[in-house]
C-alpha positions in Angstrom: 8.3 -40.7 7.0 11.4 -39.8 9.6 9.8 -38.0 12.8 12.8 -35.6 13.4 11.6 -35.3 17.2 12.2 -39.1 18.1 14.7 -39.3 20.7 18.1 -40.9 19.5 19.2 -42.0 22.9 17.8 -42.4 26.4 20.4 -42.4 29.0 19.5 -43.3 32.8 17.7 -43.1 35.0 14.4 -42.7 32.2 15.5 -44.9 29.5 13.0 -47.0 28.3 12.8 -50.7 28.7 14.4 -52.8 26.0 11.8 -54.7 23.2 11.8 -58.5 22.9 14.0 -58.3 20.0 16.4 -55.5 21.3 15.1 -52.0 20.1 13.8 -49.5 22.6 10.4 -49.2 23.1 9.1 -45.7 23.7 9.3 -44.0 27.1 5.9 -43.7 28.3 3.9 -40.6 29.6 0.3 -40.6 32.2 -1.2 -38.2 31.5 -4.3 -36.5 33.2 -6.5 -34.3 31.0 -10.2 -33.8 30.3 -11.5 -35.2 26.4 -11.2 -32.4 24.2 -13.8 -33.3 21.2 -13.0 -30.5 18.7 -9.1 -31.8 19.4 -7.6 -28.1 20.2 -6.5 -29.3 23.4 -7.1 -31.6 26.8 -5.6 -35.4 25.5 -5.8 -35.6 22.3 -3.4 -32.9 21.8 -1.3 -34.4 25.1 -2.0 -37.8 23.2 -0.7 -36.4 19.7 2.4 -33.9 21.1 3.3 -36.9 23.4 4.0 -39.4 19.9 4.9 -36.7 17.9 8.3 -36.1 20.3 8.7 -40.2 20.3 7.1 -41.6 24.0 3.6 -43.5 23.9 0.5 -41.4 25.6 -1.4 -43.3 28.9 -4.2 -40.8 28.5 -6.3 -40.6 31.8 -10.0 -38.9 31.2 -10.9 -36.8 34.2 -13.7 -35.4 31.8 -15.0 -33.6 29.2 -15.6 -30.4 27.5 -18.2 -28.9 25.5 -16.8 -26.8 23.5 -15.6 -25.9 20.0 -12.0 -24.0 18.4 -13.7 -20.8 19.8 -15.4 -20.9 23.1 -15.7 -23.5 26.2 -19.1 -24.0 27.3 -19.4 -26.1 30.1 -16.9 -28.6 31.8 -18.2 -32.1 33.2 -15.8 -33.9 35.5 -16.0 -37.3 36.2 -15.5 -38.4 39.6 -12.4 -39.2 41.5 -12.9 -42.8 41.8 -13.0 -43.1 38.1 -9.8 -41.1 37.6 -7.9 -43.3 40.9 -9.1 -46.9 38.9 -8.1 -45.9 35.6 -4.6 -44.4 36.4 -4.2 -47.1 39.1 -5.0 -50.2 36.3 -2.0 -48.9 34.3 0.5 -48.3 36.9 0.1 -51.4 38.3 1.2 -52.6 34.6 3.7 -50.3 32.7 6.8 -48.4 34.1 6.1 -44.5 33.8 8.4 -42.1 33.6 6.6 -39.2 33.7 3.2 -37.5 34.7 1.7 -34.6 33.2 -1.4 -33.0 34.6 -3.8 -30.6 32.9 -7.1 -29.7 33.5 -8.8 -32.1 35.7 -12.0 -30.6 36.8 -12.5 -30.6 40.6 -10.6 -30.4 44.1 -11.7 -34.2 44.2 -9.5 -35.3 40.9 -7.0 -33.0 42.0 -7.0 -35.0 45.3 -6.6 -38.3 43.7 -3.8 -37.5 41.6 -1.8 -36.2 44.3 -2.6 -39.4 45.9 -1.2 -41.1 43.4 1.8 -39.5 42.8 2.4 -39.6 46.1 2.5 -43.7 45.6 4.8 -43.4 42.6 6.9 -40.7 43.8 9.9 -41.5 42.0 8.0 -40.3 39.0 8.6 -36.4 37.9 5.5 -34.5 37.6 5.0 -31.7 35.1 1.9 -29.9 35.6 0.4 -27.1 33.6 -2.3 -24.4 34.4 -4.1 -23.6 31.7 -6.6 -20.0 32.0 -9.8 -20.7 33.9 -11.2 -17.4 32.9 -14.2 -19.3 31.0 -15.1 -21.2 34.2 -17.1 -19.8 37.3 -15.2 -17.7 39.6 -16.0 -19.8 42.9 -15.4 -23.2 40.7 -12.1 -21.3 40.0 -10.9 -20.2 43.1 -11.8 -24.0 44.8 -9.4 -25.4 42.0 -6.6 -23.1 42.3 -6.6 -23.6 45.9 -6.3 -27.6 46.1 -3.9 -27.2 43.2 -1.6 -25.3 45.2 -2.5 -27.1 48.3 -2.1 -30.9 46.8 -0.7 -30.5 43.7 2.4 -28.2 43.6 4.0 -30.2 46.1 4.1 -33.0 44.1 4.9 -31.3 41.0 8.6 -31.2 39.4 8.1 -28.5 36.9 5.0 -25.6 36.7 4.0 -24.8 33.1 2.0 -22.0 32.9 1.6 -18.4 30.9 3.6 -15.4 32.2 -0.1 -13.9 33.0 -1.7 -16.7 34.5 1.2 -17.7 36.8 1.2 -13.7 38.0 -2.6 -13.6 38.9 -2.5 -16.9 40.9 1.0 -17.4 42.4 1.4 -13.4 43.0 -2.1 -12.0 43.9 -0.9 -9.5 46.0 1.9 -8.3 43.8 2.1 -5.0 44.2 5.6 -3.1 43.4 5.6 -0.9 40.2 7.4 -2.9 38.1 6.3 -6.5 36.9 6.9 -9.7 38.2 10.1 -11.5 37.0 9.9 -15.0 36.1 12.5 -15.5 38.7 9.7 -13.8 41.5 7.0 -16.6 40.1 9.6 -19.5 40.3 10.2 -18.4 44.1 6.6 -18.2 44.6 6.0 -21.8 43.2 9.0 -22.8 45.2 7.1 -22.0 48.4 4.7 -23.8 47.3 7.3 -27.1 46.9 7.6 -26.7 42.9 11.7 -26.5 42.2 11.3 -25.7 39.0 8.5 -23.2 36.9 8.6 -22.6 33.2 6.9 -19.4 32.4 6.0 -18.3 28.9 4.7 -15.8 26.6 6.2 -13.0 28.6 5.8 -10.1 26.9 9.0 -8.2 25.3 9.5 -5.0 22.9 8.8 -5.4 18.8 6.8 -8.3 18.9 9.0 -10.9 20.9 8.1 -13.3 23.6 10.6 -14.5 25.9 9.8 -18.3 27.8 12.0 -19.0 30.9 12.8 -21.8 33.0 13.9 -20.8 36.7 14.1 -22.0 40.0 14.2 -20.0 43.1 17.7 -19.3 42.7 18.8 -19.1 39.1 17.4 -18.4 35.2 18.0 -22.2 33.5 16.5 -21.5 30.2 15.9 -18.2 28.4 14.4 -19.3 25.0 12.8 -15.8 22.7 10.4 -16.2 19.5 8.6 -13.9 17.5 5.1 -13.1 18.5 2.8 -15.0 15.7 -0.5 -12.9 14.8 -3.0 -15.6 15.9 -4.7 -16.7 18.5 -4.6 -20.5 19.6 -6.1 -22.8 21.3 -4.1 -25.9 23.1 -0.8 -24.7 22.8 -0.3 -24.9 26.3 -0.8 -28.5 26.3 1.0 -29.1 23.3 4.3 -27.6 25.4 3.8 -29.6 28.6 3.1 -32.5 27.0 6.5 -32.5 24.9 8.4 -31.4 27.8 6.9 -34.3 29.7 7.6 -36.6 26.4 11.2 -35.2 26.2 12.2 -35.7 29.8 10.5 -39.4 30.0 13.0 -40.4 27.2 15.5 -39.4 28.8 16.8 -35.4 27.8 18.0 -32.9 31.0 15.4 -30.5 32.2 17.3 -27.8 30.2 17.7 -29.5 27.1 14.0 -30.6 27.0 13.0 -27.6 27.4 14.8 -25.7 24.7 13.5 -28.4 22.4 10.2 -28.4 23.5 9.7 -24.9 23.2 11.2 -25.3 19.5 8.6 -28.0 18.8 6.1 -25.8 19.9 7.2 -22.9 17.6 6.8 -24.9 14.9 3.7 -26.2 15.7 2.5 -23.2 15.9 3.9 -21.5 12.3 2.3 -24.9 10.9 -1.0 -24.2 12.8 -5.0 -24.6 11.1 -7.9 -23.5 11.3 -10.5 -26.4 11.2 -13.2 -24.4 11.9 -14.6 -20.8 12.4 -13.0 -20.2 15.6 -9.4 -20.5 16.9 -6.2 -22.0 15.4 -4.8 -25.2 16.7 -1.3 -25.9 16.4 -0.2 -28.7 14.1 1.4 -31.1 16.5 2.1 -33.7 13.3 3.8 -30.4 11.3 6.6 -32.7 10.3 4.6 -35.4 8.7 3.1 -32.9 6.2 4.7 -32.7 2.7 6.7 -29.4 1.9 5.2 -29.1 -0.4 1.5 -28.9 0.3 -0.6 -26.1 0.4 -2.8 -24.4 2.3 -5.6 -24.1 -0.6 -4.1 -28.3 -1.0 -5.3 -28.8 2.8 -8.4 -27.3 2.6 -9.4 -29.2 -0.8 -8.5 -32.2 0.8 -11.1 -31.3 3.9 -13.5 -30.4 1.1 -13.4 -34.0 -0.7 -12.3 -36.1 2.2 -13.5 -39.5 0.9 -11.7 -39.4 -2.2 -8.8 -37.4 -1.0 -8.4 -41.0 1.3 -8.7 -43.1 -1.2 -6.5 -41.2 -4.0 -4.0 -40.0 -1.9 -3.7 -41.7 1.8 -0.7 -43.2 1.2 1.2 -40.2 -0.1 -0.6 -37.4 2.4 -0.9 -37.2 6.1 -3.8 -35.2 6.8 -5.0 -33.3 9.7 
C-alpha cells in the first residue's frame, strides 16, 4: 500500500545517502524518549510517526513509564550513562539528520543529550515539552530548569502546547491580555531557541490555531477544528513528523504545515484501545476506506483468526 507521507525528494543539505543499487535510503531521525508500553506516546509513537512520514526511527530509551491510555503512574529513568552509550554507539555509525527529544526523565539525561548535541552540532534539534502536571512538583521544577538551562540552547525548534509553553517560558506574565505566540517565541529566543511552534491555542467556535514564530516574525499560521476527544501522545506524534519531515529534506515552513496536517488526520482516525484516552492513529493511511469502526473492534475481539483470515488484506492497529 502507497504511504502518501513518503517524501518524493530530498534536496541538500539533509538528503539521504544513496542505496547500493541507487534508490534513497530513508533520512534518519535520534530520537530520545522514555518506553511508552500502552503505545499512546514516548517512542513508539516517535518510532511509528517517524516511518509513517518516510525517515527510519534511532529510538534512544531514557526510561520508562507506568502507565495506561488514562493516567501516568510513575516514571523510572534510566541513568545518563546508559542514554550517552546508546546514542553515542549509533552516531559513531549512521549520518543523522535530525534529533528530537521528548521526555527524558532527569536533569542528568537532560545533561547528556545536550552533551551530545553539542558534539554533533550540525544536527537540528527539535525538542518538545510535553505537560508534567502528573509528576511531582519539585521533580518538575528541576527538569524545566536544566531544560532551559542545557537544552534550549541546543534546540532548533520548541514544540510545545499554547498552555504549557505560557506557564513555563512566561511565569511572570502578567498584562491583561494573553500571551501571543509571537511573546513565547521571544521568550524561547532568550533562551537560544530561533524558532517555537506553539499549538492548540485557543480561538472562537471551536477552532485551534498552531503557529510557527521566531522572535521577529509569524512563519506558519495553520487553524483546525477542535475534535471532542481527549488524546494522549499527540504531541509526540507532531514533533516527531516535523523532525521526520525536516530530516528528508522539507523547509521549516513546509514541514510544518505538513506535519500539522498529518497530525489532523491522525487524530480524526484516532482509537480507543482501552478504557481511558484516545490515541491517534499514526498508520491512518494504511487502513482500508472502507473499514469500520464496529470492523476494528471485531478484529481486536478475534485477533488470532482475524491474522490468519485477513493479515494480508488488513493493517491493524
Amino acid at each position: 500500500m502507497t504511504n502518501p507521507y513518503s517524501p518524493t525528494q530530498a534536496p541538500d543539505p539533509l538528503a539521504p545517502e544513496t542505496g547500493e543499487e541507487g534508490s534513497l535510503r530513508p533520512a534518519c531521525v535520534m530520537t530520545f524518549n522514555a518506553n511508552d508500553p500502552c503505545g499512546a506516546a514516548g517512542l513508539c509513537g516517535d518510532a511509528l510517526a517517524i516511518a509513517s512520514v518516510g525517515a527510519h526511527a534511532l529510538p534512544v530509551v531514557t526510561g520508562s513509564y507506568a502507565r495506561d491510555t488514562g493516567e501516568i503512574f510513575e516514571h523510572f529513568p534510566l541513568s545518563e550513562e546508559a542514554v550517552t552509550a546508546q546514542a553515542r554507539a549509533v552516531l559513531e555509525d549512521l549520518s543523522v539528520q535530525v534529533i528530537k527529544v521528548g521526555f527524558v526523565g532527569s536533569p542528568e539525561n537532560l545533561s547528556a543529550i545536550a552533551e551530545l548535541a553539542a558534539d554533533y552540532d550540525h544536527v537540528p534539534v527539535v525538542s518538545y515539552m510535553p505537560s508534567l502536571a502528573w509528576w511531582d512538583e519539585n521533580r518538575i521544577d528541576s527538569y524545566l530548569d536544566a531544560f532551559s538551562e542545557l537544552l534550549l540552547p541546543q534546540t532548533t525548534v520548541l514544540v510545545g502546547h499554547y498552555s504549557t509553553l505560557w506557564r513555563w517560558l512566561l511565569p511572570d506574565w502578567s498584562a491583561q491580555t494573553n500571551p501571543q505566540p509571537r511573546d513565547i517565541a521571544r521568550a524561547a529566543d532568550a533562551l537560544g531557541v530561533p524558532y517555537t511552534l506553539v499549538t492548540g491555542i485557543p480561538l472562537p467556535d471551536q477552532w485551534l490555531d498552531n503557529v510557527l514564530a521566531s522572535a521577529n516574525e509569524i512563519l506558519v499560521s495553520e487553524k483546525f477544528e477542535r475534535i471532542d476527544a481527549v488524546f494522549v501522545g499527540a504531541g509526540d506524534t507532531l514533533s516527531a513528523a516535523l523532525a521526520a519531515l525536516l530530516a528528508s529534506g522539507s523547509d521549516l515552513g513546509s514541514a510544518t504545515s505538513e506535519a500539522l496536517s498529518y497530525l489532523d488526520r491522525c487524530l480524526l482516525g484516532g482509537f480507543r484501545p482501552g478504557m481511558g484516552h484516545m490515541l491517534p492513529d499514526r498508520l491512518f493511511w494504511a487502513q482500508p476506506e472502507s473499514l469500520t469502526q464496529d470492523d476494528a473492534d471485531t478484529a481486536c475481539d478475534d485477533f488470532p483468526q482475524a491474522l490468519t483470515e485477513e493479515l494480508s488484506h488488513v493493517t491493524k492497529h
